[in-house]
Every structure is written in structure tokens, then in C-alpha cells.
N, C-alpha and C positions, 0 to 999 in steps of 0.2 A: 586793650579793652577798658570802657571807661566805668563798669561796673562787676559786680560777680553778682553769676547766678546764685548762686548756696544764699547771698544776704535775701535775694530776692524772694528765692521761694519760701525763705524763712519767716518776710515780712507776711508773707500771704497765708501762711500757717500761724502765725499770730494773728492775723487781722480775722479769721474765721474759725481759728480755736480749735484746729484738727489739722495733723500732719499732711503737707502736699506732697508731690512729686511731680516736677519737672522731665519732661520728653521730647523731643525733637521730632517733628513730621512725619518719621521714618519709624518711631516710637523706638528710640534709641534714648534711654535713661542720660539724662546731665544732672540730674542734683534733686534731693531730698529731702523733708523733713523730719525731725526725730520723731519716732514714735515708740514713745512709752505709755503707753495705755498697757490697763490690764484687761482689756476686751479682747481676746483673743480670734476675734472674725477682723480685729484694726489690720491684721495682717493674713489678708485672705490669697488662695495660691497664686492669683496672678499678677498680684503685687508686691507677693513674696519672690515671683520671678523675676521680677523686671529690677528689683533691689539688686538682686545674686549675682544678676547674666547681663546686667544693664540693658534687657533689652526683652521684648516682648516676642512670641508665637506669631506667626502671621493669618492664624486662626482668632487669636485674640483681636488680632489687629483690624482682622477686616469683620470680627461683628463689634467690635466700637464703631469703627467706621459706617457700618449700617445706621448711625441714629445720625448722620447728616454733620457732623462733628467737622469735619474737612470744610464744610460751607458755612460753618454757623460763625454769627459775629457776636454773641452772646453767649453767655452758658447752658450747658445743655445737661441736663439729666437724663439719668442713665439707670431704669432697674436691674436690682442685683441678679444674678442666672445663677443655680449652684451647680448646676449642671455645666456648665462652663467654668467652672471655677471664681466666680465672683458672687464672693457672698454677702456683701455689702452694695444697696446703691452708691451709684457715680456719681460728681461733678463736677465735668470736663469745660474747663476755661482756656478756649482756644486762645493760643496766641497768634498774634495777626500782626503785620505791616506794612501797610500803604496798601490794604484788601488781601496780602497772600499770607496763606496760614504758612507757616514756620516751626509749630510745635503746639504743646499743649500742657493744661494744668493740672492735675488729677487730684480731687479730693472726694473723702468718704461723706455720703452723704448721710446725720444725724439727723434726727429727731430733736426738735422742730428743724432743724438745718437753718443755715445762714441769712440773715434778711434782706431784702433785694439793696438795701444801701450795702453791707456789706459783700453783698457779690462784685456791685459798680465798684468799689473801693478797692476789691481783688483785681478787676480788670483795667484799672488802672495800671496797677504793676506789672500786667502781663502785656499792655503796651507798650512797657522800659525794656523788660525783658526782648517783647518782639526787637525793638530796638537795636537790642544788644544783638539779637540771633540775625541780624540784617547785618550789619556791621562786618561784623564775623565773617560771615559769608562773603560779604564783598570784598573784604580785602584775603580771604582765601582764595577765590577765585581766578585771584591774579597775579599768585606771586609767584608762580614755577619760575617765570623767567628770573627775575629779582635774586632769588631764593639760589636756583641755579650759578647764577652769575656770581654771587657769593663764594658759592665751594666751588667754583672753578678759576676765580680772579688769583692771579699772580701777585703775591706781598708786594708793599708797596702802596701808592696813591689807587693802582685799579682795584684791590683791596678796600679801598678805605671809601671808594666810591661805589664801589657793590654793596658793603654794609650800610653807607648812609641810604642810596634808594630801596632799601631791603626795609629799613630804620622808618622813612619817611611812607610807605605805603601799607607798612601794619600799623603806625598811627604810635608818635611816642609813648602812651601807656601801655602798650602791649609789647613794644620793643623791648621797655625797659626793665619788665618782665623777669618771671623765672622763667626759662626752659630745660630739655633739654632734647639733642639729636640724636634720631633713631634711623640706623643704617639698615634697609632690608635686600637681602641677596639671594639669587639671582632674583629681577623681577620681569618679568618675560616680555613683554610691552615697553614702547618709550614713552609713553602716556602717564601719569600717576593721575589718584582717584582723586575727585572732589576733595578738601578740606572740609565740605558741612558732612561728609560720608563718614568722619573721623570726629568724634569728638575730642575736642582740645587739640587739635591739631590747627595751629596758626600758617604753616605752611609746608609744600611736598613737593617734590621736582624728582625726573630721574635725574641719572647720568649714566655717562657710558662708563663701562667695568669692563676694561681689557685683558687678555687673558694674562695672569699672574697680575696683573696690576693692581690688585685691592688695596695695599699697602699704598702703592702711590695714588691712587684713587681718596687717600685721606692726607696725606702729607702736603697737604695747601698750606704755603706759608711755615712752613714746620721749619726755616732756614732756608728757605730759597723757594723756586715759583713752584707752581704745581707742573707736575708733570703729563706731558698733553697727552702720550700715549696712552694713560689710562682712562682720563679724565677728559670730554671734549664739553666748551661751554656747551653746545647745541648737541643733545643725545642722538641724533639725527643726519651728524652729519658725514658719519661713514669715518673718521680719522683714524690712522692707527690705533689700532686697537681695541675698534668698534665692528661691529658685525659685519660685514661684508665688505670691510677694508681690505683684505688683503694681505696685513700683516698682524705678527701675533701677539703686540705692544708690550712683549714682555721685555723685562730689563736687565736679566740674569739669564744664568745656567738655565735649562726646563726642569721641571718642578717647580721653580718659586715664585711668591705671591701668592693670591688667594686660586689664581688657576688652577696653581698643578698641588691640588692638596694632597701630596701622596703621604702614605704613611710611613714610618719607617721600615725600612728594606722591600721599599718599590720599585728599586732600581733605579732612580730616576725617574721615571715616568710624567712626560709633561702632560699631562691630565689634558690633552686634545681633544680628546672622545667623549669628554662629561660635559653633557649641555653647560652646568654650572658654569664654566671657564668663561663664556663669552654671553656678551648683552649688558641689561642694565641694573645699575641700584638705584633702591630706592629710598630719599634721604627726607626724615622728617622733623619738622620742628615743634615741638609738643610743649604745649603750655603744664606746667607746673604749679602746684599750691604749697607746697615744702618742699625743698632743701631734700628732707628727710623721707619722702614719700616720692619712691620712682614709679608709684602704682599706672598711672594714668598713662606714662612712656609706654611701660613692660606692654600693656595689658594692650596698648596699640601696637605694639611688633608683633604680639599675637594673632591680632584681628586681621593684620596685614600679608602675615606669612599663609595662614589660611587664602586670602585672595593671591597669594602669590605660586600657590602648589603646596600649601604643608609644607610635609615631612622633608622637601625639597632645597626650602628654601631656609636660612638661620637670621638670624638680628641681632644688631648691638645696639646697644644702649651706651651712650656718653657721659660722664658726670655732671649734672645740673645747673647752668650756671646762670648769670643773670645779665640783661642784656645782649647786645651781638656782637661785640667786641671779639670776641672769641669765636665764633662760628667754625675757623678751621680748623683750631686745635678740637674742638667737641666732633668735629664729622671725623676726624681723624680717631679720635678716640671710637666711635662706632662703628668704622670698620673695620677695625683693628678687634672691636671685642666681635663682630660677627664674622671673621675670618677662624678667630679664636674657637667660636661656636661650632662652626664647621671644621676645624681641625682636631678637638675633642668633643665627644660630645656628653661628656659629663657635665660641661658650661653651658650648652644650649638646651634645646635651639635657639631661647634666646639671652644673651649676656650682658652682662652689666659689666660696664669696663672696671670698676673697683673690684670685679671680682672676677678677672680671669689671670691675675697673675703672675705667673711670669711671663705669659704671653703678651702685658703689656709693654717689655722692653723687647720680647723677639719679632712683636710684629712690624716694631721700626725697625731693624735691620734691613741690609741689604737683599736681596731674593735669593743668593746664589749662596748665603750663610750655609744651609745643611749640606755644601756641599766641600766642606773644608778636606783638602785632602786626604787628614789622618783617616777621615771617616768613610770615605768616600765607595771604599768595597763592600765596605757594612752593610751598606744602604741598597745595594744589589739581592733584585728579585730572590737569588739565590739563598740571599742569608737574613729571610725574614724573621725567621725565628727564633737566630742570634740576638738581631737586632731589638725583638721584642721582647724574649729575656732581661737584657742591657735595661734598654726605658723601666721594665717593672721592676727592676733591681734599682735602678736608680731615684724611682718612684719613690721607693721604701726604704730610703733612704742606707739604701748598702745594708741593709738589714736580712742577712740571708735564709732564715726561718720564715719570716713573712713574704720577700719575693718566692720562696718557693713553694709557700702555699698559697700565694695568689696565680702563681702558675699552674697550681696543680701536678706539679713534678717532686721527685725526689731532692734533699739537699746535694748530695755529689752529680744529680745530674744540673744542677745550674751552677756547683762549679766545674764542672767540665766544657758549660758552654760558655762563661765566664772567660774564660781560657784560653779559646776559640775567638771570642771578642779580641782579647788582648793583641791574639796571635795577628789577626787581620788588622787591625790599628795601630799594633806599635802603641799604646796609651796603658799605663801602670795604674791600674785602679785600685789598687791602696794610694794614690796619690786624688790629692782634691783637686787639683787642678786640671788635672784627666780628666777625673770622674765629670768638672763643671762642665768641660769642653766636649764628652759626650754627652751627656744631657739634652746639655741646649740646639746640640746638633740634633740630635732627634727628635727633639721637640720642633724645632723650626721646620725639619723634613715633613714634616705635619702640614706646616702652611703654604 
């Protein structure tokens, strides 16, 4: 992008000397000006919404709309309603390019209000801006394949060839960018949304998400190719491990990978029966303003997982990086923290990979990890509530007052099952290197 909005709208709240607000077509909030006035109507309910929710009522929407705003190539005023909650007149300076509206410009209309040079002078910049929301849009609208070809290219030159037309079609100042990828799972469709539907979203592609395969669904280039049963370039084309393939692209034992999420003392259980296990994810690449701010990521795994089922579906978030150099190691980080999400859900439903933990070194293991011998009866339907004992004792760091009032039991009765662990593992848990060894096994049992 070869400007930002925040300067823009900022220019226009200086050139008119009253806070704007910036909106997209759809009246979805992109950027604002500050407003510190002590007039307390400067911030009336519907613009106090659209601040909080980034995004306006559809009742607001369509009696804006009633004053012709969608058609106007000028500015249009707007009387205040308090009965609708605007209790300040409007003045809405369409943004427009090559005749199509794009969005819009919102400012409060004062006494005497702005003089017609400086309205011409606002809409001059809402010309840069339309500009910019054209732009945008264009090169969203075309990069699933690009984008895809990315997280699916094998290390190497086909790698470095997906990056560069990935590079070359978001236009070098947007490439070179901060971003960061947002992993959303399961997404029921091989279709992903618009990019103008998402603000700050540069680009969205699915892929196919084979059952157990989540983990290799991100290890592109992580030391060798990506792995096709999880991942096919084309979400569509039916390969192992895509929906009505035929086989179950898993790469281990059942249970492992993001498929068979069982918990511990599932048995086993390769998670066949949970829609979750098979279809597709959904990967995006989201433009960033800091480093230090994953707002604009998060706040789109949200928006996303809602279009995806809720409660259903979880999200990762990548650490932020700058450029596309990286693209596999950040998608790999995102499903890695949205497999995490859905295997605890104290992390989700949506995660930030700096903060899941140790699940960032279990979700690169192998699939067939929680299924390490010693532990392996543990994990058996029968002895779940051995095995949840074990994890909340081991949560708590071997601390036996605390596991056992987090269990809600007696102390002799969680050394007694304590015991019972022991007995079925063969592992000495006065010893740390047990203790680490069950742990991670039941923690991995998870994913």
C-alpha cells in the first residue's frame, strides 16, 4: 500500500478542524480521528459504536443511506435524529473511484461548519484515499491462488517462486510490510471471503486440512517439502486427505494431528466422527501497524470464526513479521497455536503463538508422540480419570494440596491414584524426567 489511511483521515480532520471517521461501503470502521473535545454530544451513540465495534447497525446503515449517500459525488449533509441516536448533524464525504463509491467520510457538522473550499480540499483526499480502497481491493481479489501456492510450494526455488508472484501482485510496498497469518479451523467451504470483507486483510486462500494433518498442514518448508496429504495446492482437488478422497491423510497412530484431538484417557480415539477432522483452513494474511499491536490479526480470527460456526471453529495467530520471506514458518506458527486452541481451551478459541507455550514445541512433533509406550494404557477410555489426575498434578507443578483442590478430592485420594498411574506406566514420579515424559504425553494426547 502506497499510503495509510490514519494519515489521511487525519489530514482531513485538520483541514476541517473536527475529528473524521473513515468507513468502508459496507460501514465497517478503517480509521479515525482523535477526538478530544469537551462537548460531550462530539461523541454521540452511533459514533460511539462504530469506534468500539468498528462497525455500524444495519438500521443506522440504511437511514444514512436514505439521504442518497451511496449515489452522491459530493458531500452530503445529514440532520441530527436523537431518536436514532445521532445527535449531532452529519457530513458524509463519499469516497468514490472511477464513479464507484468505496466508502465514506464522517464528520460532525458545526456551526458555521466548513466552507465550500474546504469541503473541495476534503475531497480531494478522499480521492487518494478512494485510490487507495481501489488498490486494495484489487490486489485482494486475486491473490487466493498466489497466496495458496505460497503455503503449499515445496522449499526450494518453487518456494521462492510462489513468494516472488505473491511479492509482485500485492505490489512491493505492501509486500514489504508488517504482517501477520491467521490460521482459521475448520472452515466449511473451499471458497474464502472477499479481502475488502476483512479489513486489513491483504490476502485469504483456503487449504485442504486432512484428517490429523494440521501440524503438517503448517510445516511448509519447516526442513523439507510440505506434506501433500495434508495440504493440496488446489483445496478442490480431492487428494489424500481432503474430503471425499478416500483416505484419512493421517501420518501416525489415530489420534494425532489436529484430527483426532482426543483428550487424555480417550483411548485413542481417532476423532472420525467430529466434523472438525476433515475440510478446510482458513489462512490469512493481515496487515499490521506494530510489531507490538496483534489487535487488527486477533480481532480478525474473530470476525472469521464467527463466519465459520463460532463456538466451532478456533484460530492462531503467527508472530508478526515483516515481509514474505517467511510465510511458511508464520502459517506454520498459526496452526500450530489454532490446533493448540482447540486442544486447550484456556488458549482459545483464538491464540497467539507467543502464548501457547509449550504447545509450541508439541505441535511440531510427530502425530504418534502421545502414544509413547510407557503411557499408552493410561490413555485408555478406561482410565480417564487417572490420567486427568496425572495432567492436573502435573499442571501444578507436583504440588499435591493444590492438584487436589483443583480436583476437588481428598489428598490420599490423589495419592492413591497417583499410584495407580505409576502402576500402569512403570514411570517414578519423584523422578523429573518421568514426570517431563508424562506430561508432554498428555499434553500432545490433546492434539
Amino acid at each position: 500500500m502506497k499510503g495509510d489511511y490514519q494519515d489521511l483521515v487525519d489530514e482531513i480532520s485538520a483541514l476541517l478542524a473536527e475529528p473524521a471517521t473513515l468507513e468502508n461501503r459496507d460501514f465497517g470502521l478503517i480509521a479515525f480521528g482523535a477526538h478530544d473535545s469537551d462537548d460531550d454530544t462530539a461523541m454521540d451513540p452511533v459514533r460511539t459504536r462504530s469506534i468500539l465495534t468498528r462497525k455500524s447497525t444495519p438500521a443506522v446503515r440504511a437511514w444514512f443511506e436514505g439521504f442518497g449517500i451511496a449515489r452522491a459525488t459530493g458531500p452530503v449533509r445529514i440532520p441530527a435524529a436523537p431518536d436514532a441516536g445521532v445527535f449531532r448533524d452529519r457530513i458524509c464525504l463519499p469516497v468514490r473511484h472511477r464513479g464507484i463509491v468505496l466508502g465514506y467520510v464522517w464528520l460532525l457538522d458545526a456551526s458555521p461548519g466548513p466552507t465550500e473550499a474546504q469541503l473541495a480540499a476534503a475531497m480531494e483526499v478522499t480521492a487518494r484515499i478512494g485510490t487507495l480502497l481501489a488498490d486494495e481491493e484489487r490486489a485482494g481479489a486475486d491473490l487466493s491462488r498466489e497466496f495458496r501456492a505460497v503455503l503449499t510450494a515445496e522449499r526450494g526455488w518453487q518456494y521462492d517462486m510462489a513468494v516472488s508472484a505473491l511479492r509482485t501482485a500485492l505490489g512491493g510496498g505492501s509486500a514489504d510490510g508488517l504482517h501477520a497469518v491467521v490460521c482459521v479451523t475448520p472452515w466449511t467451504t473451499p471458497d474464502a471471503p472477499s479481502s475488502r470483507s476483512l479489513l486489513g486483510a491483504a490476502a485469504l486462500c483456503t487449504v485442504s486440512w486432512g484428517a490429523g494433518g494440521g501440524a503438517r498442514a503448517g510445516q511448509l518448508g519447516a526442513g523439507g517439502s510440505a506434506d501433500s496429504r495434508a495440504v493440496s495446492p488446489d483445496a478442490d482437488t480431492g487428494g489424500a486427505g481432503a474430503p471425499g478422497s478416500g483416505t484419512s491423510g493421517r501420518t501416525g497412530t489415530p489420534g494425532g494431528g489436529v484430527g483426532g484431538a482426543t483428550s487424555p484417557g480417550s483411548g485413542g480415539n481417532d476423532g472420525s466422527d467430529d466434523p472438525r477432522d476433515t475440510g478446510h483452513a482458513l489462512a490469512v494474511l493481515v496487515r499490521l501497524r506494530s510489531a507490538d499491536a496483534l489487535a487488527p490479526a486477533v480481532t480478525a480470527a474473530d470476525r472469521l470464526r464467527a463466519m465459520a460456526g463460532g463456538d466451532a471453529a478456533t484460530a492462531g495467530v503467527a508472530a508478526p513479521r515483516r515481509g514474505l520471506a517467511d510465510l511458511n514458518t508464520a502459517w506454520l506458527e498459526a496452526t500450530s497455536a489454532a490446533r493448540a486452541a482447540r486442544a486447550q481451551p484456556r488458549l482459545g478459541p483464538v491464540a497467539e503463538w507467543a502464548a501457547i507455550g509449550p504447545y509450541r514445541m508439541l505441535t511440531a512433533l510427530p502425530a504418534d508422540t502421545a502414544h509413547d509406550p510407557a503411557v499408552r494404557e493410561l490413555l485408555d477410555r478406561s482410565h480417564t480419570e487417572l490420567a486427568r489426575t496425572a495432567e492436573v498434578f502435573l499442571d501444578n507443578a507436583g504440588q499435591a494440596g493444590r492438584a487436589a483442590a483443583a480436583l476437588g478430592i481428598h489428598r490420599q485420594t490423589l495419592y492413591y491414584r497417583l499410584s495407580r498411574v505409576e502402576q500402569l506406566t512403570g514411570l517414578d514420579l519423584t523422578e523429573g524426567e518421568d514426570r517431563l515424559l508424562l506430561h508432554m504425553t498428555l499434553k500432545a494426547a490433546r492434539l
